[in-house]
BALOBA-1460 file (C-alpha; in Angstrom, 3 decimals):
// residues 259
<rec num="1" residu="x" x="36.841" y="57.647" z="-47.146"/>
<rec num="2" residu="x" x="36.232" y="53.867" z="-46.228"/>
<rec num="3" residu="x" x="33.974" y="51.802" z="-48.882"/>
<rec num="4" residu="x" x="31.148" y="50.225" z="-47.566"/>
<rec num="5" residu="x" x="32.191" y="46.883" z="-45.709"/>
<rec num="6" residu="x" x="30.614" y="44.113" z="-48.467"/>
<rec num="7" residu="x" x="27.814" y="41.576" z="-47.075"/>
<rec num="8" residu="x" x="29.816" y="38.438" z="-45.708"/>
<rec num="9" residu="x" x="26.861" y="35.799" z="-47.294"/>
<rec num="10" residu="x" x="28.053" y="37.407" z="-50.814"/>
<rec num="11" residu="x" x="32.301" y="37.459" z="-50.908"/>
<rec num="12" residu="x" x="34.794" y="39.807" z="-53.610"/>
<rec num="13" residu="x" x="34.799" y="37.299" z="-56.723"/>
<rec num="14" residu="x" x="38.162" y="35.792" z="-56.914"/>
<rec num="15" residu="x" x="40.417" y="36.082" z="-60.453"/>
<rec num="16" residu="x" x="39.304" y="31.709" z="-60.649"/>
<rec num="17" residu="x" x="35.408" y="32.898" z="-60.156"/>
<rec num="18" residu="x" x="35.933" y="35.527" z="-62.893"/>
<rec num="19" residu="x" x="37.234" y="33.334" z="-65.406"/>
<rec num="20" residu="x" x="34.626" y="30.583" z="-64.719"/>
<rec num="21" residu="x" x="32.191" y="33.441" z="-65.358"/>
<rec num="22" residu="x" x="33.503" y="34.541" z="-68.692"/>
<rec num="23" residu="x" x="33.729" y="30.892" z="-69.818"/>
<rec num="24" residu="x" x="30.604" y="30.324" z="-69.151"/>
<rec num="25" residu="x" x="29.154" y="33.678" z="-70.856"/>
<rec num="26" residu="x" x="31.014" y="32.634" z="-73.745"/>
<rec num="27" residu="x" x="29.829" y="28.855" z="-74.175"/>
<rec num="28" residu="x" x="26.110" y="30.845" z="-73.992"/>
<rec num="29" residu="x" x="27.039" y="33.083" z="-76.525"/>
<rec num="30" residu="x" x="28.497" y="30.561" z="-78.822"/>
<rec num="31" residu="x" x="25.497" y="28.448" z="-78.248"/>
<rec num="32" residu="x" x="22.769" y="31.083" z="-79.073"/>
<rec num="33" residu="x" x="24.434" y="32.349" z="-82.245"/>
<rec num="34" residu="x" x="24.993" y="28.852" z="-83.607"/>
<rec num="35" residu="x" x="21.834" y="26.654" z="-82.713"/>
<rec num="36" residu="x" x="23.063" y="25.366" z="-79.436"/>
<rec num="37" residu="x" x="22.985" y="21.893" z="-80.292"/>
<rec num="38" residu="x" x="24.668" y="21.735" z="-83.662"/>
<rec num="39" residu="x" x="27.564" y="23.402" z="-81.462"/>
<rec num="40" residu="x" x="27.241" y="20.831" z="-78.817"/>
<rec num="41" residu="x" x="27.396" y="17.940" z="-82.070"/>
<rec num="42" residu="x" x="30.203" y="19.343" z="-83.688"/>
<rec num="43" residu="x" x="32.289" y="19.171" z="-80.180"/>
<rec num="44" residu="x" x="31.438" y="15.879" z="-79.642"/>
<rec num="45" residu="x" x="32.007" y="14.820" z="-83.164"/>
<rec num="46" residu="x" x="35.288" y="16.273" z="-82.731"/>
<rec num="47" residu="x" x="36.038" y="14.507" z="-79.425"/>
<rec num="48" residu="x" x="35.703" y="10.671" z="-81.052"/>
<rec num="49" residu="x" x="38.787" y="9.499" z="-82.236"/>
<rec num="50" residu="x" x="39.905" y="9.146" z="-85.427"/>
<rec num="51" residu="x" x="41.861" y="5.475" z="-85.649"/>
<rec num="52" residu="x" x="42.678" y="2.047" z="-87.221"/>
<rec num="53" residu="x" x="40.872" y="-0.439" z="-85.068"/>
<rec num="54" residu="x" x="41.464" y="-3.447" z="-87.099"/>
<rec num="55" residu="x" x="43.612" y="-4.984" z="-89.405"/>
<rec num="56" residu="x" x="44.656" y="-7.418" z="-91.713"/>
<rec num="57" residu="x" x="47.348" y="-8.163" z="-94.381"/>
<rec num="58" residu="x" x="48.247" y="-5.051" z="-96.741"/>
<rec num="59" residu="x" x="46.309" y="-1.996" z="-96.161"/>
<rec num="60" residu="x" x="47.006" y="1.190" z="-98.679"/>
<rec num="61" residu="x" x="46.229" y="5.123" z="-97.455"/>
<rec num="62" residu="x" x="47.188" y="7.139" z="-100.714"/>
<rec num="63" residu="x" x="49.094" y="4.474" z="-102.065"/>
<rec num="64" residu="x" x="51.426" y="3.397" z="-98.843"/>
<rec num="65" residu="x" x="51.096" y="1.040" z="-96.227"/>
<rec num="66" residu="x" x="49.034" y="1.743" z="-92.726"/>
<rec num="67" residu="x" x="49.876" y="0.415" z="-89.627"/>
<rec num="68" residu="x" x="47.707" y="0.306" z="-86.216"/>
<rec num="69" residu="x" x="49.273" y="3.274" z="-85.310"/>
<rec num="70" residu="x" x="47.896" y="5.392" z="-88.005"/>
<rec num="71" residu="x" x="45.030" y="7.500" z="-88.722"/>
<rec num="72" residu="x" x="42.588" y="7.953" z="-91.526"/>
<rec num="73" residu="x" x="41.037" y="11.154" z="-92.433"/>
<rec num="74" residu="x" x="38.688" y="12.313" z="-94.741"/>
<rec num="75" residu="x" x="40.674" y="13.045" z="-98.070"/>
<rec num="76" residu="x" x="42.154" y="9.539" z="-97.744"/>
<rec num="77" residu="x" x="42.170" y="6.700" z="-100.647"/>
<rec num="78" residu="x" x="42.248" y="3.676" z="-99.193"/>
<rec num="79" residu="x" x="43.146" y="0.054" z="-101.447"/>
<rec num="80" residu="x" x="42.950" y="-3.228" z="-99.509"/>
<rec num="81" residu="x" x="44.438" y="-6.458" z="-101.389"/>
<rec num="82" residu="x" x="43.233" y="-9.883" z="-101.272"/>
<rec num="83" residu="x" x="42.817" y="-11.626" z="-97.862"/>
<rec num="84" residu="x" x="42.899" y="-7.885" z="-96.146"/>
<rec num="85" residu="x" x="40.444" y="-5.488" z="-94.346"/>
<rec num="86" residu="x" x="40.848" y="-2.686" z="-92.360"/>
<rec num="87" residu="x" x="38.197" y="-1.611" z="-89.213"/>
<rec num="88" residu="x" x="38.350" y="1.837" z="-88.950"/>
<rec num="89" residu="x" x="36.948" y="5.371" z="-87.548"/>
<rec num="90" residu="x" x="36.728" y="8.816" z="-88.822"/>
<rec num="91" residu="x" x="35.453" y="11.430" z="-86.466"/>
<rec num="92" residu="x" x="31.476" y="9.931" z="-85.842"/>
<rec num="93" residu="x" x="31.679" y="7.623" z="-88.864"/>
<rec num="94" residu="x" x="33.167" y="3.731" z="-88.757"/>
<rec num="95" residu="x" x="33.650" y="1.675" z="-91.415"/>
<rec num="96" residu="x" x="34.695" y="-2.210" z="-92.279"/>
<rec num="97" residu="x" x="36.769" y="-2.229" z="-95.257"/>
<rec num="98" residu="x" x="36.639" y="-5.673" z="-97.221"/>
<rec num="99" residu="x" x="39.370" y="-7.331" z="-99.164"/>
<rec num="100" residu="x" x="39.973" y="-6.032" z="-102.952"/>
<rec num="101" residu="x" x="38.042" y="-3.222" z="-101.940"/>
<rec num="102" residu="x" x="39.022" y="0.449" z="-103.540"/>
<rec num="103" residu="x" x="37.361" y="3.590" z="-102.102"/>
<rec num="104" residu="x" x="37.729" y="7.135" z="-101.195"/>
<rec num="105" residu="x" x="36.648" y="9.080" z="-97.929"/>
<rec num="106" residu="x" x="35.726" y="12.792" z="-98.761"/>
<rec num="107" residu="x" x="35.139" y="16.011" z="-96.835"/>
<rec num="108" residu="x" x="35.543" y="19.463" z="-95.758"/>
<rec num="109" residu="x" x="37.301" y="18.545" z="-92.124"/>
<rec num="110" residu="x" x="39.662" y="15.817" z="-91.422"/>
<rec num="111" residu="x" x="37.492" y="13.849" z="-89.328"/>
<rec num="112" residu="x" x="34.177" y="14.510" z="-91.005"/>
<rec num="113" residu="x" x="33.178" y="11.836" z="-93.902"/>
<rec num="114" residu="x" x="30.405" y="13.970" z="-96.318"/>
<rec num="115" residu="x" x="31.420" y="11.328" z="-99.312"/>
<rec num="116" residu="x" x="32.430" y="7.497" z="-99.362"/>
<rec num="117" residu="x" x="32.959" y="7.257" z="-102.612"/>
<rec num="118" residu="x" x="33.234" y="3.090" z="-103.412"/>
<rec num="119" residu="x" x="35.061" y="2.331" z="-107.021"/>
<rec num="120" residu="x" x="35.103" y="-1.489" z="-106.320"/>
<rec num="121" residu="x" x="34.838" y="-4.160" z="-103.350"/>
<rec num="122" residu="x" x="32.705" y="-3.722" z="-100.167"/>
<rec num="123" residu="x" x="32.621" y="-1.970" z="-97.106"/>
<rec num="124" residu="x" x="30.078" y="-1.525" z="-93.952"/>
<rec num="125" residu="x" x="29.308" y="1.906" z="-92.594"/>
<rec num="126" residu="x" x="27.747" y="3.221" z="-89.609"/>
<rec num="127" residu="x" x="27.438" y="7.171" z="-89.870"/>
<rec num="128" residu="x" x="25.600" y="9.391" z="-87.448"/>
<rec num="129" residu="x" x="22.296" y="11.979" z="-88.440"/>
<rec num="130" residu="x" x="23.389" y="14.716" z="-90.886"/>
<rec num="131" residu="x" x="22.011" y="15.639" z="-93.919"/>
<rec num="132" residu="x" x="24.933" y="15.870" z="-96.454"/>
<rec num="133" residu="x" x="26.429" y="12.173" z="-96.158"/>
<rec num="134" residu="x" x="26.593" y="10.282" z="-99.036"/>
<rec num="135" residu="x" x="27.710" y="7.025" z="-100.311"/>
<rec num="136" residu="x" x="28.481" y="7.112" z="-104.118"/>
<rec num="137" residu="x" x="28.935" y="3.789" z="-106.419"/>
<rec num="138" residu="x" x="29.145" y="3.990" z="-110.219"/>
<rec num="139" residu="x" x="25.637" y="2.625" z="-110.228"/>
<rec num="140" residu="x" x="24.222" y="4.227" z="-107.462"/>
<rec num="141" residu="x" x="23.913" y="7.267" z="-104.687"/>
<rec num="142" residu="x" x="22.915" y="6.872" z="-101.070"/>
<rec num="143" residu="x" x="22.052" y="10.390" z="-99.309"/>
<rec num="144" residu="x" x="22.546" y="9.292" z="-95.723"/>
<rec num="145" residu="x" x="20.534" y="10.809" z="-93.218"/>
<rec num="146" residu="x" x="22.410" y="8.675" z="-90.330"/>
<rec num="147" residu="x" x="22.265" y="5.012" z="-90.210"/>
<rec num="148" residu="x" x="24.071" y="1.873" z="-91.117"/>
<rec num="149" residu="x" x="24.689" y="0.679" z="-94.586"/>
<rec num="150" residu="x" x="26.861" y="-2.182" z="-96.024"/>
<rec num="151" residu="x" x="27.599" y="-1.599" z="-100.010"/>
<rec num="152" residu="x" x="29.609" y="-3.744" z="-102.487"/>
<rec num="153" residu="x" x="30.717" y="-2.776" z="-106.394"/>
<rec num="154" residu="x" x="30.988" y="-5.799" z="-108.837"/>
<rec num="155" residu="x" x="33.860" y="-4.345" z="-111.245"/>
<rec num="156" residu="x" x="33.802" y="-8.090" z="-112.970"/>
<rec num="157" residu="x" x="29.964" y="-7.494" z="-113.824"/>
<rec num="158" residu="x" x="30.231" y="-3.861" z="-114.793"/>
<rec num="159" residu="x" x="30.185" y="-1.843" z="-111.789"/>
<rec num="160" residu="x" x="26.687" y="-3.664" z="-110.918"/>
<rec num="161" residu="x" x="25.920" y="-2.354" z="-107.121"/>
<rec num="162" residu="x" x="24.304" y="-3.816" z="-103.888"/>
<rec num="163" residu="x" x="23.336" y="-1.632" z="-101.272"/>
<rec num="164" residu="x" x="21.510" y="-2.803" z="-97.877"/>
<rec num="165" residu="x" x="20.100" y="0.021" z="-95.301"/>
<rec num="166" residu="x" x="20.548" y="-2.379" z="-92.631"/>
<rec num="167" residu="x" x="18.434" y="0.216" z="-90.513"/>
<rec num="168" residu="x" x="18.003" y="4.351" z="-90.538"/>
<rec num="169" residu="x" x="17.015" y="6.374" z="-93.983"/>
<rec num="170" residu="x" x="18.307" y="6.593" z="-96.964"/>
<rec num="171" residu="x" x="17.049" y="8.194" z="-100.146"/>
<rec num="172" residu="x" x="18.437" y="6.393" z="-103.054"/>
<rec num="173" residu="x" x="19.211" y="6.556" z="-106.421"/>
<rec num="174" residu="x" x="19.900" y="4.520" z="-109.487"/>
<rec num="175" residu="x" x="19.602" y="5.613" z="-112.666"/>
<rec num="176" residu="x" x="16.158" y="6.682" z="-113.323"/>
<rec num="177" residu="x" x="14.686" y="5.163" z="-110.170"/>
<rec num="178" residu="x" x="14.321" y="7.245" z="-106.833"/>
<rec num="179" residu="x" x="13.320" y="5.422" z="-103.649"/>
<rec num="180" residu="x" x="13.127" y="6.364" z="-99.970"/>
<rec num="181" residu="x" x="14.271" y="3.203" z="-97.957"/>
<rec num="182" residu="x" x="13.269" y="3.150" z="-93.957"/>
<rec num="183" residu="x" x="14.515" y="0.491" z="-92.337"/>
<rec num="184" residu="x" x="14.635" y="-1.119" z="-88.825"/>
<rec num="185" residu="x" x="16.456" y="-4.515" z="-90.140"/>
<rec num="186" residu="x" x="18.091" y="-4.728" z="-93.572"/>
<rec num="187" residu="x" x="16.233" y="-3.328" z="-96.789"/>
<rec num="188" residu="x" x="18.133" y="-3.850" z="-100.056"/>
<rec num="189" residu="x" x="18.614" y="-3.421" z="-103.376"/>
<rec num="190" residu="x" x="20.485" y="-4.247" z="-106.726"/>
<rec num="191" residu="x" x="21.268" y="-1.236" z="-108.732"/>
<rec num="192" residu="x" x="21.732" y="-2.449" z="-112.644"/>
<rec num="193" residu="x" x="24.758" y="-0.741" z="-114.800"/>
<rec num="194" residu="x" x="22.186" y="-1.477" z="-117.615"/>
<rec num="195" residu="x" x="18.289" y="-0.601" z="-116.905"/>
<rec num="196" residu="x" x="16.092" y="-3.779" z="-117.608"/>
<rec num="197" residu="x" x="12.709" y="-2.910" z="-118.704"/>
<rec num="198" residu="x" x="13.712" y="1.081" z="-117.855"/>
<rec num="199" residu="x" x="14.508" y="-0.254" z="-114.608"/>
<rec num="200" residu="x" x="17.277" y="0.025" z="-112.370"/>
<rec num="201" residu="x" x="16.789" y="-0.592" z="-108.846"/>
<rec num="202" residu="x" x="15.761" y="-3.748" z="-107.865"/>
<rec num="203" residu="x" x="14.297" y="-5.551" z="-104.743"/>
<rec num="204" residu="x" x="17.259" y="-7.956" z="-103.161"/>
<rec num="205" residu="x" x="18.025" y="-9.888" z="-99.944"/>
<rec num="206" residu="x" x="20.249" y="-9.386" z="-97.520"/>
<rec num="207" residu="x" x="23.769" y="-11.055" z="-98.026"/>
<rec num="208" residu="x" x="27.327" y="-11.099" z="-97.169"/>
<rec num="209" residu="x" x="27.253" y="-8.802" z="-93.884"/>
<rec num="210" residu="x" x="26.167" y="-9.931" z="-90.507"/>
<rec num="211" residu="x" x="24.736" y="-8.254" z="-87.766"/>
<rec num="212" residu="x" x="27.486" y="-8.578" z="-85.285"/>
<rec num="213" residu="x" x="29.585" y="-6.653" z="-87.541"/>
<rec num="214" residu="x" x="26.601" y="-3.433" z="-87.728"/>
<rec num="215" residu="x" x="26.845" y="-3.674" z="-84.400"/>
<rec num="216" residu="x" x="30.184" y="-3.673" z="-83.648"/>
<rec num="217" residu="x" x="30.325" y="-0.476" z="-85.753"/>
<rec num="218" residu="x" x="27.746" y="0.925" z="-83.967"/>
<rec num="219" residu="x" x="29.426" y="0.732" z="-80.771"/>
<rec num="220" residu="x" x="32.880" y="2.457" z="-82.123"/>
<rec num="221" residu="x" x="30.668" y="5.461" z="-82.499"/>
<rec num="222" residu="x" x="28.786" y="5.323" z="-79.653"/>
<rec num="223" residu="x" x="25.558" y="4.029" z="-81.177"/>
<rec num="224" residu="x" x="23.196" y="0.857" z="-81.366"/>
<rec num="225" residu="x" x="21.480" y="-0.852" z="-84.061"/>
<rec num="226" residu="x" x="17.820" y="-0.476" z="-84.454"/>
<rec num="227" residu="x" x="17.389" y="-4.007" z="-83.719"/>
<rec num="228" residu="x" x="19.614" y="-3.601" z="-80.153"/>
<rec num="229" residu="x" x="17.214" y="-1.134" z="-79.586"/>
<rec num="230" residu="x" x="13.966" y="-2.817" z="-79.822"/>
<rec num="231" residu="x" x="15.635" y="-5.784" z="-78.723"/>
<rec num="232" residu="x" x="13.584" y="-7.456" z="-82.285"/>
<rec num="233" residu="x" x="14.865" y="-8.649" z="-85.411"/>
<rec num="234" residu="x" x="13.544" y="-9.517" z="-88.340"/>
<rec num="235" residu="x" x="13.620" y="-11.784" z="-91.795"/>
<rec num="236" residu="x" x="17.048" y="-11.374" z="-93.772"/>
<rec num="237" residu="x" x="14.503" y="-10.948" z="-96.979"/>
<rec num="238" residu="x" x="15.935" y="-7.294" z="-97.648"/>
<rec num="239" residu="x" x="12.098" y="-5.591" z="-97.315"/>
<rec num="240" residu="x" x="13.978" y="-4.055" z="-93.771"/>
<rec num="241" residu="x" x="11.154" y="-4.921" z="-91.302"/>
<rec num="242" residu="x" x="11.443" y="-6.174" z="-87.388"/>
<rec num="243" residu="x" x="8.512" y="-8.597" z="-86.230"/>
<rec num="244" residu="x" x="7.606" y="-9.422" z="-83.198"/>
<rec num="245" residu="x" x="8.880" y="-11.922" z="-81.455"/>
<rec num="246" residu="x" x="7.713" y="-15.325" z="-82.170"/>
<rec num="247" residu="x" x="5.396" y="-13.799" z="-85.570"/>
<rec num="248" residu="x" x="5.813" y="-15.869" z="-88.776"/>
<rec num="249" residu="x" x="5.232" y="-12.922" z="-91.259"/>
<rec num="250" residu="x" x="7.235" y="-12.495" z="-94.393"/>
<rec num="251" residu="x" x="6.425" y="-9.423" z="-96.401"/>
<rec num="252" residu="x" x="5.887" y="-9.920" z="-100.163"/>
<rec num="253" residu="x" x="8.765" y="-8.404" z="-102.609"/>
<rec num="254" residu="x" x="7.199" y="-5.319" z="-103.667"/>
<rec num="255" residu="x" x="8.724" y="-2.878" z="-100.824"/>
<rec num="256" residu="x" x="10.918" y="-0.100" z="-101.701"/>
<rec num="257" residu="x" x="8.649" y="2.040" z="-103.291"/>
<rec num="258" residu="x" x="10.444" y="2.402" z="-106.591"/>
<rec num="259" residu="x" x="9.028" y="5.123" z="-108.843"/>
């Protein structure tokens, strides 16, 4: 017995059509069962590359030499010497390692910073939303919610910190003092080895880091700075605010909110 002839608008799938099908059943089912978008992040995280951009004199990964060929990963201690820097990526995270400069990238996956953990020198940081990313001092912790941030550690006055949101949120600590710094152009802060007055945060302007260099991390990981965004800038004062263009206001020191 013949089968029924088929209707000529809707052809026999081919084997190609088939697997297109099932690949595409399967990207919905991995979607629904883990939030869709985190799924669609994690893909895209995975896609940026990993790489040395930059560098400059000697350069130490775990205690031997880098060249532009290699690659950092999370898990990685990284030592620059004096006159040196390194420009780098991990996954959706770039950083600009300073001379002198001693730190540690940690984390669960290879190309997925959770932990910049800075024992002395400087280093700027761009890192995209999440809300597990920290940046660790001896004086102070940064809980990163994605944003740009440019840190140094003064061994020689001991371990005293400086931390600048240059724009994003950060919840900060120092000692006894908890703040939540927004920022849409650089807020910063001192954070004191020793508390004065049972203090340890303090209020601080914005030095030693420029904007070209936010920037230029910005665009490693795809991103833009808030100001790029707006197109506005602001006073280097630290207090972290655009103005308009043209507008003559200076905030007073007492931003931060530090209870």
């Amino acid at each position: 017995m013949r089968s029924p002839p088929r209707n000529p608008r809707h052809p026999p799938p081919t084997d190609r059509a088939l697997l297109q099908r099932r690949q595409l059943l399967q990207a919905a089912s991995l979607w629904a069962s883990t939030g869709g978008w985190q799924a669609a992040w994690a893909q895209a995280t995975e896609s940026l590359p990993s790489r040395v951009v930059e560098l400059r004199g000697d350069v130490l990964r775990n205690g031997t030499r880098i060249g532009l060929q290699d690659a950092i990963a999370a898990g990685d201690r990284l030592e620059t010497g004096p006159g040196s820097r390194v420009v780098l990526t991990v996954g959706d995270s770039a950083f600009l390692v300073r001379e002198n400069t001693h730190l540690a990238l940690e984390g669960e996956s290879p190309v997925a910073v959770r932990v910049l953990r800075l024992l002395h020198g400087a280093v700027a940081s761009v890192w995209s939303r999440g809300t597990d990313r920290r940046l660790v001092t001896p004086t102070l912790v940064a809980g990163i919610r994605g944003t740009g941030v440019y840190a140094e550690v003064h061994a020689e006055q001991d371990y005293r910190s400086y931390f600048c949101n240059c724009y994003g949120t950060v919840d900060i600590a120092a000692g006894a003092d908890r703040t939540v710094s927004e920022s849409t152009y650089h807020q910063s802060f001192w954070a004191e080895a020793s508390p004065r007055n049972g203090q340890s945060l303090f209020p601080a302007r914005a030095i030693n880091h420029t904007d070209e260099e936010m920037e230029m991390l910005a665009a490693l990981v795809r991103q833009r700075t808030a100001w790029q965004i707006t197109g506005v800038k602001g006073s280097r004062d630290g207090s972290g605010h655009q103005y308009e263009k043209g507008s003559q206001t200076t905030p007073g020191p007492g931003y931060g909110n530090i209870n």
